[in-house]
C-alpha positions in Angstrom: -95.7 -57.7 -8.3 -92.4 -56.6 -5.8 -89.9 -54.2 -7.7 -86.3 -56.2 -7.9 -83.8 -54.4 -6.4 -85.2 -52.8 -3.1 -84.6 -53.3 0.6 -86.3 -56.0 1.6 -84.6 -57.3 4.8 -82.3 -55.9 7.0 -79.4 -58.1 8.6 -77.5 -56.3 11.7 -74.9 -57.3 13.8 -75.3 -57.7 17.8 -73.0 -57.9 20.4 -76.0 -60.1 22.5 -78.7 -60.6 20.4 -81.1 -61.7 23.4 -80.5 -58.5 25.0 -81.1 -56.5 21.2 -84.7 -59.9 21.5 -85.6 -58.0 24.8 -84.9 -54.6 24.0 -86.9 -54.3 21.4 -89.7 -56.9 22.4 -90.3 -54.8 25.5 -89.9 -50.8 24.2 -91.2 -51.2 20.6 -92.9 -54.4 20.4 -91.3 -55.6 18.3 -91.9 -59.9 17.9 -89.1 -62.4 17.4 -88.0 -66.1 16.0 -84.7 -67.8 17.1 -82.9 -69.3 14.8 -80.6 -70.9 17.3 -78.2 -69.0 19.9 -76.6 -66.7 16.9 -79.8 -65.3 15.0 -83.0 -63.8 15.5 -85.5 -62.3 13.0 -87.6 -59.9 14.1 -90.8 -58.7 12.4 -93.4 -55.8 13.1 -90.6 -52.8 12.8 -92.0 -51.7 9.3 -89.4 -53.7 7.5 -88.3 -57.1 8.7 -84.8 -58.0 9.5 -82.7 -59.8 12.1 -79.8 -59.7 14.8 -76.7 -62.4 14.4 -74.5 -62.6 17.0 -71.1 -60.3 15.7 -68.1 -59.4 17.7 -68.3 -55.4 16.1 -72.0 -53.4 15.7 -72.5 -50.4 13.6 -72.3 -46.8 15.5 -72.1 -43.4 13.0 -68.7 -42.8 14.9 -67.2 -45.9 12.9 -68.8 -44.7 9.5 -71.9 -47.4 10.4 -75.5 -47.2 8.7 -77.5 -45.8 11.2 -80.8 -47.2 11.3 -84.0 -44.3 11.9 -87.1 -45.4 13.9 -90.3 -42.9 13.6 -92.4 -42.0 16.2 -95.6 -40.3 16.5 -94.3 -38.5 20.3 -90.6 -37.9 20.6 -90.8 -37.7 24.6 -93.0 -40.3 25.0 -90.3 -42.7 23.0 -87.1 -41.4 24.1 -88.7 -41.9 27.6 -89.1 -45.8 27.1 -85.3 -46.0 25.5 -84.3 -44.0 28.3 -86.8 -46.3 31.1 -85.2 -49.5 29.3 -81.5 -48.1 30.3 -80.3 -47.7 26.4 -78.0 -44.8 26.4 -78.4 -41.1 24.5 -75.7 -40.6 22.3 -77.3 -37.8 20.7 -80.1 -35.4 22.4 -83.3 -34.3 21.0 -82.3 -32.0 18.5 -83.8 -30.3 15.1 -83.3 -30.6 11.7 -85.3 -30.3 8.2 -88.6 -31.6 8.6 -88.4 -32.8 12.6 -86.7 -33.7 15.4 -84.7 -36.6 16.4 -82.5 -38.4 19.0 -80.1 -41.2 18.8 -79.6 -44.4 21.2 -77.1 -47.4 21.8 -79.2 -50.6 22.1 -78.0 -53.6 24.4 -76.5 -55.1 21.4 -74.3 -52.4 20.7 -75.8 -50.9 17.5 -76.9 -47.5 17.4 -80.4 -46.4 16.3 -82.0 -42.7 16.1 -85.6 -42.3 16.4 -87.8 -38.8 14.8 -90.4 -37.3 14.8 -92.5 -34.3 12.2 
């Protein structure tokens, strides 16, 4: 039986969510269903969600959510953000219990991935 009242799906706003489709289709693997030219769902990120089209995106500069990847090898990952041209707003740096470093997707949004 599911518990009521916990996140099930996340919904987040993309400048060009076929650029957010490739993004994460080709660094995370991440798979994909269109729902027309203005929403996608994704699925296989550890908690289902999907991109509509939005003319603002979420960044912790405007008081956004900011959504936090994990990763088993930091370098290796901010590597393939890096190799897939996404821009480091914030370095690799430390805090309680690992590292991390944050990223602007094509769609605008940005995303931070850690590490233990």
């Amino acid at each position: 039986m599911t518990r009521p009242d916990r996140i099930n799906y996340l919904e987040l706003p993309s400048l060009q969510p076929e650029q957010s489709k490739a993004f994460f289709s080709t660094v995370f693997g991440w798979t994909f269903v269109d729902y027309g030219p203005d929403y996608l769902a994704f699925f296989d990120a550890g908690l289902e969600g999907g991109f509509y089209r939005a003319s603002q995106v979420a960044t912790t500069a405007q008081g956004g959510v900011l959504v936090v990847l994990k990763s088993d090898n930091l370098e290796q990952s901010l590597a393939a953000v890096q190799a897939a041209g996404a821009p480091i707003t914030k370095a690799i740096f430390s805090f309680p219990g690992g590292r991390r470093f944050q990223f602007l997707e094509p769609g605008g949004n940005e995303f931070a991935i850690w590490a233990e």
